[in-house]
CHARMM-style PDB file with segment names, atoms N, HN, CA, C and O in Angstrom:
ATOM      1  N   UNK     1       0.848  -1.183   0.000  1.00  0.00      PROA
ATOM      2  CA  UNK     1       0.000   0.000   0.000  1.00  0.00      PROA
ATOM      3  C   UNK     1       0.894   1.247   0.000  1.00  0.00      PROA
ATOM      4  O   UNK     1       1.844   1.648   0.672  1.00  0.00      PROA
ATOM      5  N   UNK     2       0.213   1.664  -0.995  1.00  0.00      PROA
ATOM      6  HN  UNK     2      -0.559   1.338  -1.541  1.00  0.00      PROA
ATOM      7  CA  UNK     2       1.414   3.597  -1.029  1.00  0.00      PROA
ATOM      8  C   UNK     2       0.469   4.110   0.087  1.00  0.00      PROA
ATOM      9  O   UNK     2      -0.511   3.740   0.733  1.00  0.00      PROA
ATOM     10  N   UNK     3       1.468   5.371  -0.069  1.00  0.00      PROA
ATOM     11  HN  UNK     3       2.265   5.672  -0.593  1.00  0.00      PROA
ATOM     12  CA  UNK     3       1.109   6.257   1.731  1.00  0.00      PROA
ATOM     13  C   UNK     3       0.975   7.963   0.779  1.00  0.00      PROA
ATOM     14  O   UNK     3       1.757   8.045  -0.167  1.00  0.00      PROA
ATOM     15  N   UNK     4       0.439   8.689   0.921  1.00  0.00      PROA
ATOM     16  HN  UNK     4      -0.197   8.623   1.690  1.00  0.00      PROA
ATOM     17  CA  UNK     4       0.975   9.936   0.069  1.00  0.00      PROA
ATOM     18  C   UNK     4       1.616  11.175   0.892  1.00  0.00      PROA
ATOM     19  O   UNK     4       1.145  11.641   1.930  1.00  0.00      PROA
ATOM     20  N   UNK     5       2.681  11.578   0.283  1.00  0.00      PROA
ATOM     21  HN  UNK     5       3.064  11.199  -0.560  1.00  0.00      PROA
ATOM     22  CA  UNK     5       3.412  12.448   1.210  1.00  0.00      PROA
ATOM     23  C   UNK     5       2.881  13.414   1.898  1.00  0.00      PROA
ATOM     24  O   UNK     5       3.590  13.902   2.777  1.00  0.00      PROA
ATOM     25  N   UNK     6       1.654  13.898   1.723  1.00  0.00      PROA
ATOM     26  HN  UNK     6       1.077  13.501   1.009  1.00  0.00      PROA
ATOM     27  CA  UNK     6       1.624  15.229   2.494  1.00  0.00      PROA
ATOM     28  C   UNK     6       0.196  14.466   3.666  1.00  0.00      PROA
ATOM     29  O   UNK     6      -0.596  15.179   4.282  1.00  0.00      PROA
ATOM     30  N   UNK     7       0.197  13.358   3.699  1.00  0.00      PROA
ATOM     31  HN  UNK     7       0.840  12.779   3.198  1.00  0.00      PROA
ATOM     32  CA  UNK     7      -1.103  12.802   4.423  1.00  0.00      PROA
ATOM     33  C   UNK     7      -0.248  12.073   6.000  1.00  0.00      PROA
ATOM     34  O   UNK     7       0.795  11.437   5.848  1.00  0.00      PROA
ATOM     35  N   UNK     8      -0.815  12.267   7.341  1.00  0.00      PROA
ATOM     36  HN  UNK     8      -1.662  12.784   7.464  1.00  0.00      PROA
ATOM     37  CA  UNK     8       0.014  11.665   8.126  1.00  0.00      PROA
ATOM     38  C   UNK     8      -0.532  10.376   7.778  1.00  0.00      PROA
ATOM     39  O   UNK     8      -1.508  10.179   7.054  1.00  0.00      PROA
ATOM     40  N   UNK     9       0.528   9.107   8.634  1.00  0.00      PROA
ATOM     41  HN  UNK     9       1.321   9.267   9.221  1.00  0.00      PROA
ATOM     42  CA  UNK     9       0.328   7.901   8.686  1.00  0.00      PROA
ATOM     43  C   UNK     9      -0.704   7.398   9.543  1.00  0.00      PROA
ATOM     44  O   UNK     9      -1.522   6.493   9.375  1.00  0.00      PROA
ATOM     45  N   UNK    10      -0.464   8.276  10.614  1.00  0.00      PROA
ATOM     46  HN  UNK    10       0.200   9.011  10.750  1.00  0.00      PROA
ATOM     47  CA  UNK    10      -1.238   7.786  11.919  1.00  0.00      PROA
ATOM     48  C   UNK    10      -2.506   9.095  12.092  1.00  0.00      PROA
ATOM     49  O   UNK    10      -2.593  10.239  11.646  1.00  0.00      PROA
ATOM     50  N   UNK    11      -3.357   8.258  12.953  1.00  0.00      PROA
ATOM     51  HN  UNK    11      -3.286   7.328  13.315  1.00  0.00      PROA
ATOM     52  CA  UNK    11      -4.668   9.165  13.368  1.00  0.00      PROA
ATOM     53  C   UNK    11      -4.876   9.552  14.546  1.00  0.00      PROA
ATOM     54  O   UNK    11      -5.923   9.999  15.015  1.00  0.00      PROA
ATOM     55  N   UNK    12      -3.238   9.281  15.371  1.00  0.00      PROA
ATOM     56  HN  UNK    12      -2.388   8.918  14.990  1.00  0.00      PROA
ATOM     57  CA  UNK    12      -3.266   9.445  16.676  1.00  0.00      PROA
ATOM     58  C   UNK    12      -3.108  10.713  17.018  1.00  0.00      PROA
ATOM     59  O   UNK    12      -3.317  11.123  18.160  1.00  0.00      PROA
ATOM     60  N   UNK    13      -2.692  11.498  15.965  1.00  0.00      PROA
ATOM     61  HN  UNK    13      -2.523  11.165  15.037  1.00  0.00      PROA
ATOM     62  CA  UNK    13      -2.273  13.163  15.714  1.00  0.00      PROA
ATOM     63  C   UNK    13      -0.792  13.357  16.672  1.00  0.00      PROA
ATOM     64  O   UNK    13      -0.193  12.290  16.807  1.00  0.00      PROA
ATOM     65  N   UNK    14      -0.134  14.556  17.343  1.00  0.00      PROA
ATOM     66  HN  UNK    14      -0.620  15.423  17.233  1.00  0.00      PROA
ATOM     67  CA  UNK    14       0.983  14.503  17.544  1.00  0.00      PROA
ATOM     68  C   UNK    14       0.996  14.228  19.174  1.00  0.00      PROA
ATOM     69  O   UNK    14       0.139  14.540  20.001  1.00  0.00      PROA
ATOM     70  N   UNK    15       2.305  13.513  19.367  1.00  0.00      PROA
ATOM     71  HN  UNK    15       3.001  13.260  18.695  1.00  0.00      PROA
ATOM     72  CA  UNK    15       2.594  13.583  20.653  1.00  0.00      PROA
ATOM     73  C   UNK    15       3.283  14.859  21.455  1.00  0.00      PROA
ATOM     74  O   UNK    15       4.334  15.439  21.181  1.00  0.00      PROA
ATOM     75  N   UNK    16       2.547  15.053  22.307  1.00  0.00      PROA
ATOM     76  HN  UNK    16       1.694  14.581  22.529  1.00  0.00      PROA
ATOM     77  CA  UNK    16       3.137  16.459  22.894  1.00  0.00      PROA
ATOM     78  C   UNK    16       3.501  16.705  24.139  1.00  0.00      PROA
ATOM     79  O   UNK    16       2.720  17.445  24.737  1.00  0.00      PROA
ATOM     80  N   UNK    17       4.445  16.328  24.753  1.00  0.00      PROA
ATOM     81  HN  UNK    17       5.080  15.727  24.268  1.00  0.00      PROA
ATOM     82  CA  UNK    17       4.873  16.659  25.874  1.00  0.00      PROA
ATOM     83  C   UNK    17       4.788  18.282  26.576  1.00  0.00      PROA
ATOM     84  O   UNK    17       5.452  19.019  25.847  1.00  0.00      PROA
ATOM     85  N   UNK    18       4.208  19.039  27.710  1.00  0.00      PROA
ATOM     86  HN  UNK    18       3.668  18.440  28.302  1.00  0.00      PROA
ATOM     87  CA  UNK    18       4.232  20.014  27.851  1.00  0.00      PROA
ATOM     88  C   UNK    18       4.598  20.071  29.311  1.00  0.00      PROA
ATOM     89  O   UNK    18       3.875  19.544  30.157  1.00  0.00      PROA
ATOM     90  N   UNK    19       5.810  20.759  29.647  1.00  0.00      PROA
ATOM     91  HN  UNK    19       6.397  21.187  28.960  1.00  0.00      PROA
ATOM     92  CA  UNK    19       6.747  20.960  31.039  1.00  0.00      PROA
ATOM     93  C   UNK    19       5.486  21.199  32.323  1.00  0.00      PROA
ATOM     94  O   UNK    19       4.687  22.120  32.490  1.00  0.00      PROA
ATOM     95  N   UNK    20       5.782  19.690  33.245  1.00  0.00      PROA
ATOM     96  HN  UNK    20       6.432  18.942  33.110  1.00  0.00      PROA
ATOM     97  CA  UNK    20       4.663  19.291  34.064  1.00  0.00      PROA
ATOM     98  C   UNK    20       3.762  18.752  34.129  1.00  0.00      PROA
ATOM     99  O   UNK    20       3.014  18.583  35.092  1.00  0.00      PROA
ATOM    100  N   UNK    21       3.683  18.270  32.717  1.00  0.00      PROA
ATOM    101  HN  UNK    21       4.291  18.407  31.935  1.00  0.00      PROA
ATOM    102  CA  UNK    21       2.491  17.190  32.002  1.00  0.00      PROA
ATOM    103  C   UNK    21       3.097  16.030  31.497  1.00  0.00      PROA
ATOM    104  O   UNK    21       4.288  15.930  31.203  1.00  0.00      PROA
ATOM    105  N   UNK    22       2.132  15.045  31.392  1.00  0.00      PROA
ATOM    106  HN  UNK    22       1.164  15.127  31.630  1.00  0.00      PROA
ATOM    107  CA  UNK    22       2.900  13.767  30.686  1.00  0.00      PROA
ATOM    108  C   UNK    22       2.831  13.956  29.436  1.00  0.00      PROA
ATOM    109  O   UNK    22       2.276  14.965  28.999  1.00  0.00      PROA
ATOM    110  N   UNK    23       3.371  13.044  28.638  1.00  0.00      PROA
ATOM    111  HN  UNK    23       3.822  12.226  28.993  1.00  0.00      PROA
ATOM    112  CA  UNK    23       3.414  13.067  27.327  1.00  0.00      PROA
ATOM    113  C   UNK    23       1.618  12.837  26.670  1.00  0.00      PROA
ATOM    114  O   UNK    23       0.923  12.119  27.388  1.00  0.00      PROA
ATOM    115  N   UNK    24       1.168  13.217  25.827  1.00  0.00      PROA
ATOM    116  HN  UNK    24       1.733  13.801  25.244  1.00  0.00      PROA
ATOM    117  CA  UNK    24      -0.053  13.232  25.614  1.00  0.00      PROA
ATOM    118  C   UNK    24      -0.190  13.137  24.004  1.00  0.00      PROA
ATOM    119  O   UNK    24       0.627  13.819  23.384  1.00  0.00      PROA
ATOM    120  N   UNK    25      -1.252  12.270  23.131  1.00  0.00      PROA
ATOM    121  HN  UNK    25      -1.916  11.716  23.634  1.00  0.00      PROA
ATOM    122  CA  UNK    25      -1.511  12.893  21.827  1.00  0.00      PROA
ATOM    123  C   UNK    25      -2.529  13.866  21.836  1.00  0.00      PROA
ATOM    124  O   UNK    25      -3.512  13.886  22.577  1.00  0.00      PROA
ATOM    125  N   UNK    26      -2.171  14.808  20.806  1.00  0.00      PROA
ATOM    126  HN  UNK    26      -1.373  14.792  20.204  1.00  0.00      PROA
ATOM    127  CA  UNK    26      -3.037  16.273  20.520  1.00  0.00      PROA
ATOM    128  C   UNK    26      -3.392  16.278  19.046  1.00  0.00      PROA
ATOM    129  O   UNK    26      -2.779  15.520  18.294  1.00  0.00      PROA
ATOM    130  N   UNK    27      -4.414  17.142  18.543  1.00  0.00      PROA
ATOM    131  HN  UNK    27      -4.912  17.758  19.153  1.00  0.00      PROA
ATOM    132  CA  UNK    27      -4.218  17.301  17.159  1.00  0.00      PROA
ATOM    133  C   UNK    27      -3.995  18.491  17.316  1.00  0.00      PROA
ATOM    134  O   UNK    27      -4.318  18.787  16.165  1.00  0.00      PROA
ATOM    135  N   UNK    28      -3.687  19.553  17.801  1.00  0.00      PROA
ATOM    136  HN  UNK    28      -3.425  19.313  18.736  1.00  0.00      PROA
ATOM    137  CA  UNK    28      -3.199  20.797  18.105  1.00  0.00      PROA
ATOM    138  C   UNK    28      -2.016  21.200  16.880  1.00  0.00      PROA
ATOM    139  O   UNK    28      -1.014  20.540  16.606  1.00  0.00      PROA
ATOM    140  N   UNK    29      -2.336  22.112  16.432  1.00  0.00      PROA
ATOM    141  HN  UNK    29      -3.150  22.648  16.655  1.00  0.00      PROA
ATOM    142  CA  UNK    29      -1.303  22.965  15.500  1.00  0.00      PROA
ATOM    143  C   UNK    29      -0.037  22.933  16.181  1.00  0.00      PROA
ATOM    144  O   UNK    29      -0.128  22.640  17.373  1.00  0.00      PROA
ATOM    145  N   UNK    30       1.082  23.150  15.758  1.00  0.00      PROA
ATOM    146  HN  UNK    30       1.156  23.389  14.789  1.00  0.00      PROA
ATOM    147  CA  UNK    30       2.490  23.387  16.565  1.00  0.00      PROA
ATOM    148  C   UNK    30       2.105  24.618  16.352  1.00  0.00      PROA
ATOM    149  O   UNK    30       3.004  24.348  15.556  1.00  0.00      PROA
ATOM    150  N   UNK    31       1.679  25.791  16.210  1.00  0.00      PROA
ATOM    151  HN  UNK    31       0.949  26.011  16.857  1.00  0.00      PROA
ATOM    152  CA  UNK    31       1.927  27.560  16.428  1.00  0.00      PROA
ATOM    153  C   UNK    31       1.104  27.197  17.860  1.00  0.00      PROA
ATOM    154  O   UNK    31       1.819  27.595  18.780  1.00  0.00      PROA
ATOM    155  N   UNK    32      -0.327  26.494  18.471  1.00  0.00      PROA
ATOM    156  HN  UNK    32      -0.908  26.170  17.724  1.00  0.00      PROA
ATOM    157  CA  UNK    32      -0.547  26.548  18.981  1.00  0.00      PROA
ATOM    158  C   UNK    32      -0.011  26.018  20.403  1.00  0.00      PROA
ATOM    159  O   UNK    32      -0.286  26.375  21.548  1.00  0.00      PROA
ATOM    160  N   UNK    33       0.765  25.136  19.954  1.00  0.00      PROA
ATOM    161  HN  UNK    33       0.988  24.845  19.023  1.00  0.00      PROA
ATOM    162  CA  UNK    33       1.454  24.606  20.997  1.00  0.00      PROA
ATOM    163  C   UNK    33       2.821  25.368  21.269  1.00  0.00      PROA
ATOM    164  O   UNK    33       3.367  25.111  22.342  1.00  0.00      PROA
ATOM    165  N   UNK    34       3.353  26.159  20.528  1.00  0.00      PROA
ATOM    166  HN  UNK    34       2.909  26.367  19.656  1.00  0.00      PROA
ATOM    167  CA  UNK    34       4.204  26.815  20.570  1.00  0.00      PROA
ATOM    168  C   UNK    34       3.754  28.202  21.667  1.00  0.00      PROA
ATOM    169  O   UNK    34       4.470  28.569  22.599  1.00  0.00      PROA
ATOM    170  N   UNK    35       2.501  28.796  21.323  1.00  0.00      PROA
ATOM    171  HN  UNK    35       1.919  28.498  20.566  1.00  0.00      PROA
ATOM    172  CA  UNK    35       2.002  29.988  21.511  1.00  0.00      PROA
ATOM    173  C   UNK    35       1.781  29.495  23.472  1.00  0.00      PROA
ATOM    174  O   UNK    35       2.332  30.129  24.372  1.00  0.00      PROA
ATOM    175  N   UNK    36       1.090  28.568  23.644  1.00  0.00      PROA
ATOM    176  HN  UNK    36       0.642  28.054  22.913  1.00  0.00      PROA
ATOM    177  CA  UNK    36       1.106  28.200  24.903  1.00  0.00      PROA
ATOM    178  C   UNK    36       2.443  27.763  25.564  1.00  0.00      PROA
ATOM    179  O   UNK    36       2.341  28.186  26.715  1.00  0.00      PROA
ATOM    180  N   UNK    37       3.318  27.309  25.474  1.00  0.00      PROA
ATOM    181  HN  UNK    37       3.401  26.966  24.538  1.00  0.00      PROA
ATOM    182  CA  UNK    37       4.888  27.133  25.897  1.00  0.00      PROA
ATOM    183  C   UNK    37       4.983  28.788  26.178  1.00  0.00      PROA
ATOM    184  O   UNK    37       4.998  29.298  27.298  1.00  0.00      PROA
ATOM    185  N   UNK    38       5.053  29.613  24.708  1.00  0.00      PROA
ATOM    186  HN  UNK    38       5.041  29.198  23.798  1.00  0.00      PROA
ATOM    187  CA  UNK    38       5.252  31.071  25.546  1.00  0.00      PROA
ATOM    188  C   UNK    38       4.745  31.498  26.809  1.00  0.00      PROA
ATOM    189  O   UNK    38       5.213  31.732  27.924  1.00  0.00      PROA
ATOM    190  N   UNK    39       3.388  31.524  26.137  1.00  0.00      PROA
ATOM    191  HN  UNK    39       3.008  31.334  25.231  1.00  0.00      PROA
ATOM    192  CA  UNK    39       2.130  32.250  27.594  1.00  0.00      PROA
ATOM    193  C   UNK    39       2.802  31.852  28.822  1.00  0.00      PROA
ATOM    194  O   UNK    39       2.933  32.780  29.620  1.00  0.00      PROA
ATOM    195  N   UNK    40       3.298  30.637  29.222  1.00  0.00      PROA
ATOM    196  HN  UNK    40       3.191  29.883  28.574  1.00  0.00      PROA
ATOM    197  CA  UNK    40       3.749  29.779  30.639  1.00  0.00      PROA
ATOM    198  C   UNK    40       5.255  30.001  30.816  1.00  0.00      PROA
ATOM    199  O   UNK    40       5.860  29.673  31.837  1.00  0.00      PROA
ATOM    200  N   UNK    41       5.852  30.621  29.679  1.00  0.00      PROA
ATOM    201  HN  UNK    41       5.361  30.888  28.850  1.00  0.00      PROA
ATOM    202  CA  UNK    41       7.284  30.896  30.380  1.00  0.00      PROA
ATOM    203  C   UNK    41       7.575  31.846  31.159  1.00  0.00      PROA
ATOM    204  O   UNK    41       6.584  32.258  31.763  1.00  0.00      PROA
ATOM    205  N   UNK    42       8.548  32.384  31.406  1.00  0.00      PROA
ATOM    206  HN  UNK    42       9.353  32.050  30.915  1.00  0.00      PROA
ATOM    207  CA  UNK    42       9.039  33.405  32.354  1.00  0.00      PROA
ATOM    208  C   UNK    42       8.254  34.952  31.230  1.00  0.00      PROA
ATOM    209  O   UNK    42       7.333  35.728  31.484  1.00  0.00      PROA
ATOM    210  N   UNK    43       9.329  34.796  29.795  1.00  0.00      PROA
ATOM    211  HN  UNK    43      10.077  34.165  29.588  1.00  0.00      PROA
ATOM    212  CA  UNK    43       8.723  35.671  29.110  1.00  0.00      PROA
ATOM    213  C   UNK    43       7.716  35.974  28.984  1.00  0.00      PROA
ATOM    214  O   UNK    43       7.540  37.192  29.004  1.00  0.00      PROA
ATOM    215  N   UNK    44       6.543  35.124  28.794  1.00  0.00      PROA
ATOM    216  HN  UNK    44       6.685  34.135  28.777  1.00  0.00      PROA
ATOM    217  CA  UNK    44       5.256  35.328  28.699  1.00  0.00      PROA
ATOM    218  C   UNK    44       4.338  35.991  29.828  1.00  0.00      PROA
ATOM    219  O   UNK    44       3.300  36.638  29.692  1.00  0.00      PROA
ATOM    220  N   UNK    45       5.139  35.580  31.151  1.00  0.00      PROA
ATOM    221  HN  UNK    45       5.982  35.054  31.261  1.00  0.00      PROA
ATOM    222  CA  UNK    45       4.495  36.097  32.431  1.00  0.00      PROA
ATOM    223  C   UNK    45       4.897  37.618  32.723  1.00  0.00      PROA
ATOM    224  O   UNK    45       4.302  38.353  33.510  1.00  0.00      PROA
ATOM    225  N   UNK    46       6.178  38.012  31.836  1.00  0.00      PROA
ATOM    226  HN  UNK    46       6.661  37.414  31.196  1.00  0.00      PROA
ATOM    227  CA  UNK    46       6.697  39.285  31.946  1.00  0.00      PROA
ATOM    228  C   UNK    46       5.482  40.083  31.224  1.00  0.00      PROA
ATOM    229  O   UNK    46       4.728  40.877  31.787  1.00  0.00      PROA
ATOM    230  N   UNK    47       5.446  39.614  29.537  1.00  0.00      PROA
ATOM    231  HN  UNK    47       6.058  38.969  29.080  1.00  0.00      PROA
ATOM    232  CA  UNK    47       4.974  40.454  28.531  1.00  0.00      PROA
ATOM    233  C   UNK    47       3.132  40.272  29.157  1.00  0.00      PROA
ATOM    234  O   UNK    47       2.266  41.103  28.884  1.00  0.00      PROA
ATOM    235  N   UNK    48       2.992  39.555  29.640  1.00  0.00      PROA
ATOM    236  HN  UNK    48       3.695  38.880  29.862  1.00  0.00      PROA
ATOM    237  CA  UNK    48       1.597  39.560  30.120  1.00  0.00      PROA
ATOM    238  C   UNK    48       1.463  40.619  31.613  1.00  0.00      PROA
ATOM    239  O   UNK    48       0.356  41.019  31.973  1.00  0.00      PROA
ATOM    240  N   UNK    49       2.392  40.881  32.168  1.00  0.00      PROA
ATOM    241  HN  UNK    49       3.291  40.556  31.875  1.00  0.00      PROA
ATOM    242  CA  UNK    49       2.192  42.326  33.443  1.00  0.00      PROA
ATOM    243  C   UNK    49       2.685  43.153  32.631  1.00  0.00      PROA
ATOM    244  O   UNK    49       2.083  44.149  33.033  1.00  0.00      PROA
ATOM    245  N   UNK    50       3.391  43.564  31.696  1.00  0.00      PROA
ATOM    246  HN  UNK    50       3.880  42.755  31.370  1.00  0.00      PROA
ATOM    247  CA  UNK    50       3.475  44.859  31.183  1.00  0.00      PROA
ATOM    248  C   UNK    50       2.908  45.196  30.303  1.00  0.00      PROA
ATOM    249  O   UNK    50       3.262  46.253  29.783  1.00  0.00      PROA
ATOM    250  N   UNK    51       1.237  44.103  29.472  1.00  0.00      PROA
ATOM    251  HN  UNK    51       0.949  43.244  29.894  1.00  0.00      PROA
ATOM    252  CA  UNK    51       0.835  44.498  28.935  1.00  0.00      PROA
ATOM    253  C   UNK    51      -0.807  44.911  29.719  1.00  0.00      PROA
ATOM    254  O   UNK    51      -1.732  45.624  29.331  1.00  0.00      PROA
ATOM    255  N   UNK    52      -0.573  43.948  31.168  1.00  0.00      PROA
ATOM    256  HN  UNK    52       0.179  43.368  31.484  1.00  0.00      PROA
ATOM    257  CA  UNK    52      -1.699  44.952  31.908  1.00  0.00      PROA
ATOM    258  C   UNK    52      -1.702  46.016  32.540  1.00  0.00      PROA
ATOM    259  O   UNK    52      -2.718  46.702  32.660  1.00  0.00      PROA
ATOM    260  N   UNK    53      -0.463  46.345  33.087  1.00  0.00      PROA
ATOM    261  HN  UNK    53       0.361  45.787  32.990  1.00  0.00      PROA
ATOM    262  CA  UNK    53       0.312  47.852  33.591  1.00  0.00      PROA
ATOM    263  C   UNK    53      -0.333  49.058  32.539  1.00  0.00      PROA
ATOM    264  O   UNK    53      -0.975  50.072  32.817  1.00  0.00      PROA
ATOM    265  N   UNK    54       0.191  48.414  30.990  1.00  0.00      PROA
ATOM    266  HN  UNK    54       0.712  47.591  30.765  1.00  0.00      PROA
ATOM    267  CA  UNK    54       0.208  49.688  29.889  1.00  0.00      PROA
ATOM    268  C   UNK    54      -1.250  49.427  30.115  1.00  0.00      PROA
ATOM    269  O   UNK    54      -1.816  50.490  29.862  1.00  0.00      PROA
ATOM    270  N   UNK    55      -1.936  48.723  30.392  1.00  0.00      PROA
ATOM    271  HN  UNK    55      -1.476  47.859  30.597  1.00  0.00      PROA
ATOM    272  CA  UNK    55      -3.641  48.847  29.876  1.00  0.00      PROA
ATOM    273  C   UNK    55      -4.203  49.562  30.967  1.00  0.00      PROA
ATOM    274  O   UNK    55      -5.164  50.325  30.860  1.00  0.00      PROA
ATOM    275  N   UNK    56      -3.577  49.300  32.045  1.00  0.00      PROA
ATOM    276  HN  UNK    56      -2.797  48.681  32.132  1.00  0.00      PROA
ATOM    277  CA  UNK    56      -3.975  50.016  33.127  1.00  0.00      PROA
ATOM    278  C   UNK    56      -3.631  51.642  33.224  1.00  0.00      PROA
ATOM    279  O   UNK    56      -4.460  52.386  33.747  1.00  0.00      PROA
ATOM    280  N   UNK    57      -2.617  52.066  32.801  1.00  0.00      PROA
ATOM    281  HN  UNK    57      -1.943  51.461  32.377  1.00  0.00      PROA
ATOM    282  CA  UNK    57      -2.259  53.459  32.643  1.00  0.00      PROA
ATOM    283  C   UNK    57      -3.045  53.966  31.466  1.00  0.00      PROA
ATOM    284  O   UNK    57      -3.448  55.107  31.687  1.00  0.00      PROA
ATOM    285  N   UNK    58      -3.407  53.487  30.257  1.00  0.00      PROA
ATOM    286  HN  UNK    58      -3.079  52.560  30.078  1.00  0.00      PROA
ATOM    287  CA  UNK    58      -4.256  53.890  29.283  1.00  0.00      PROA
ATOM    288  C   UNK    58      -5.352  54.298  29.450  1.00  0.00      PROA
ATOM    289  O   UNK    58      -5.778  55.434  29.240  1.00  0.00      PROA
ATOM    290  N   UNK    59      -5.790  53.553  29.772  1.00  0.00      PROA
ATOM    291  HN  UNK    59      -5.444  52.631  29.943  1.00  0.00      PROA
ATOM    292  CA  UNK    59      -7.550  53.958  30.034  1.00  0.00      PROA
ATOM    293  C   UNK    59      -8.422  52.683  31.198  1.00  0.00      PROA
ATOM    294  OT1 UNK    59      -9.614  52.814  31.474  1.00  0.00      PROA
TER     295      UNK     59
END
C-alpha cells in the first residue's frame, strides 16, 4: 500500500509533551502549541504584566 506524502500515517495526531504534564496525543497545530509554551514561560508572564500595567495606565 502507497502512503501519500503530504497525508500523516497515523490518526493518533501529535505527541506532545508540555513541562509538568505527561506526554499526551493532541491534534493541536504546533503555532498553537508553541504559543502556549510562551504564555507559561518566564517571558510570557513578563509580557503579560506589562501588557496589563500599559492597559492600566491607558484607560
Amino acid at each position: 500500500m502507497y502512503e501519500r506524502a503530504n497525508k500523516k500515517a497515523s490518526t493518533q495526531g501529535r505527541s506532545v509533551k508540555l513541562p509538568g504534564k505527561a506526554a499526551q496525543h493532541s491534534e493541536a497545530k504546533p503555532i498553537d502549541i508553541a504559543r502556549e509554551l510562551r504564555a507559561k514561560s518566564e517571558l510570557g508572564r513578563r509580557e503579560a504584566k506589562l501588557a496589563a500595567a500599559e492597559a492600566k495606565l491607558g484607560g
